[in-house]
C-alpha positions as CSV (number, residue, x, y, z in Angstrom):
1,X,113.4,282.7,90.0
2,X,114.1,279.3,89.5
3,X,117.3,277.5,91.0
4,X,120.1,277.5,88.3
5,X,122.1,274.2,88.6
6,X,125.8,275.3,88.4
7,X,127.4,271.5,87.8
8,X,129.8,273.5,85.0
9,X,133.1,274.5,84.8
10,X,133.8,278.1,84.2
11,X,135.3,279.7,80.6
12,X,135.2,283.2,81.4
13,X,136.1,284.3,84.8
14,X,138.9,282.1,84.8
15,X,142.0,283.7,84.6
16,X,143.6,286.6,87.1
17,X,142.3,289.9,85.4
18,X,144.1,293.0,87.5
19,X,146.0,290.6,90.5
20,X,149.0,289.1,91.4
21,X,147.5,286.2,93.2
22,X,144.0,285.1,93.6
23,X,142.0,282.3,95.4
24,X,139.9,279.8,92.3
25,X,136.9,277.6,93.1
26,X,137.6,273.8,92.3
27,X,133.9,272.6,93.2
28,X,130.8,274.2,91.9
29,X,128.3,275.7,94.5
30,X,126.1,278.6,96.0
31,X,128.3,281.3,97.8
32,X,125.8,283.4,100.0
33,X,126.9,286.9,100.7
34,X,127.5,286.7,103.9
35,X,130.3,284.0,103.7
36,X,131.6,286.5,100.5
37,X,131.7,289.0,103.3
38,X,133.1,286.8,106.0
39,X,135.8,285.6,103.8
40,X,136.6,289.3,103.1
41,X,136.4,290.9,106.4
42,X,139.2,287.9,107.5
43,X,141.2,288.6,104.8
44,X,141.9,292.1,104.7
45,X,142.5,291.4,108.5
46,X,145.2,289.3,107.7
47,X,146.8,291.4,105.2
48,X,146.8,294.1,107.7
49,X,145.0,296.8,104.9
50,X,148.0,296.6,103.1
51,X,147.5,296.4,98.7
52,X,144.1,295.7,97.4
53,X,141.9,292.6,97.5
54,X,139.1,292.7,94.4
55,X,136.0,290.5,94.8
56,X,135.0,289.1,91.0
57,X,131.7,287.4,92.4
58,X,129.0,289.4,92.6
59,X,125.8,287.9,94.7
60,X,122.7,288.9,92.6
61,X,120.2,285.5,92.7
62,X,117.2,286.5,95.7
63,X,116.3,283.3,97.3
64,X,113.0,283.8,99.0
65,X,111.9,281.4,101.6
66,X,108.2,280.8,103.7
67,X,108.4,280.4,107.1
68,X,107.9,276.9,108.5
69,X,104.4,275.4,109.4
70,X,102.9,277.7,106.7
71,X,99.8,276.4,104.2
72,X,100.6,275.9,100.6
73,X,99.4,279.4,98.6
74,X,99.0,282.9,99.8
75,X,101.7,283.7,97.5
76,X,105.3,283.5,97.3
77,X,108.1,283.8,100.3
78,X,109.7,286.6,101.5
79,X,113.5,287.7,101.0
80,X,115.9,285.3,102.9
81,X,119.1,285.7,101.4
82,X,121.3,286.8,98.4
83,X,124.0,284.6,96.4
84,X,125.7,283.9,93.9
85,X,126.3,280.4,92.0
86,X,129.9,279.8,91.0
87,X,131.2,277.3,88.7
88,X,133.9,275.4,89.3
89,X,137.5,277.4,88.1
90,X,136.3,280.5,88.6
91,X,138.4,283.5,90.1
92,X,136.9,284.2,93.9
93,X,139.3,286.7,94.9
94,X,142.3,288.5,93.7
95,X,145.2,290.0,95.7
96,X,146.9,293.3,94.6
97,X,150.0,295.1,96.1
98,X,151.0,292.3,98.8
99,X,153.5,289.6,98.8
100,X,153.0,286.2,98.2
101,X,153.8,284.8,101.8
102,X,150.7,287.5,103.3
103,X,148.6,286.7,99.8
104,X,148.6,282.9,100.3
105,X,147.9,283.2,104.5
106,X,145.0,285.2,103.8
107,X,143.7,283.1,100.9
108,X,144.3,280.3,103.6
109,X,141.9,281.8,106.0
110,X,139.9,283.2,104.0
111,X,139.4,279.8,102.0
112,X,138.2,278.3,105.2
113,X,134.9,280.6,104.9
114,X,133.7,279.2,101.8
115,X,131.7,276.9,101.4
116,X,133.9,274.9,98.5
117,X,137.3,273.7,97.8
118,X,139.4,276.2,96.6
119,X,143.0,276.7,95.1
120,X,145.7,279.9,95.6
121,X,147.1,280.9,92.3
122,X,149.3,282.9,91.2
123,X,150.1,284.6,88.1
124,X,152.6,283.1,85.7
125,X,155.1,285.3,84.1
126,X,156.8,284.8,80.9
C-alpha cells in the first residue's frame, strides 16, 4: 500500500459522538497500535475501571518493512506494524460515566503516549 500523506484537518470524526469528554488531535500523524494501546492501558488505570472509555481510531494501514542489509528484489517486506493516520481535529478517545477532574488526569497521561499534540474537550451544553 502506498503511504497516505495525512497533512489535513479532519470534517468527520470531529465532534464527541456517545462521551462526555474526549482527548482531539491538534497535529496530523501516524498512531501505531501499540501507543493506541499504551495510551489505553494507562488510562483506564487512572480512571480506576470506573465509566467507559471508547477508542474512535481504528489502526487498519499494514506497514511492511525488509530487514536491514537486504538486496533490492525478492519481493516485498514482511508485516512490521499496524497504524492508523489521523488528521489533525480528530476525536482520539472519548470518556463516558466519569467526572471531569478523573476524565482530564487520564487524558493527561494518556496524552503523553501519543505521538502528537493533543487537546481535552469537553462537551458543550446548551
Amino acid at each position: 500500500m502506498h503511504r497516505r500523506d495525512s497533512y489535513k484537518k479532519e470534517f468527520r470524526v470531529n465532534t464527541l459522538y456517545r462521551g462526555e469528554f474526549g482527548i482531539k488531535s491538534l497535529r496530523s500523524c501516524r498512531v501505531t497500535a501499540k501507543q493506541l494501546d499504551s495510551a489505553r492501558k494507562t488510562m483506564i488505570k487512572k480512571m480506576k475501571r470506573v465509566g467507559r472509555l471508547l477508542l474512535r481510531v481504528f489502526p487498519d494501514i499494514a506497514i511492511t518493512s525488509k530487514p536491514a542489509e537486504v538486496r533490492m528484489g525478492k519481493g516485498k517486506g514482511s508485516l512490521d506494524y499496524w497504524c492508523s493516520n489521523v488528521n489533525s481535529g480528530r476525536v482520539l478517545f472519548e470518556f463516558q460515566g466519569v467526572s471531569k477532574v478523573i476524565a482530564s488526569e487520564a487524558a493527561k497521561l494518556g496524552s503523553r503516549k501519543l505521538p502528537m499534540q493533543t487537546k481535552f474537550i469537553s462537551l458543550e451544553k446548551k
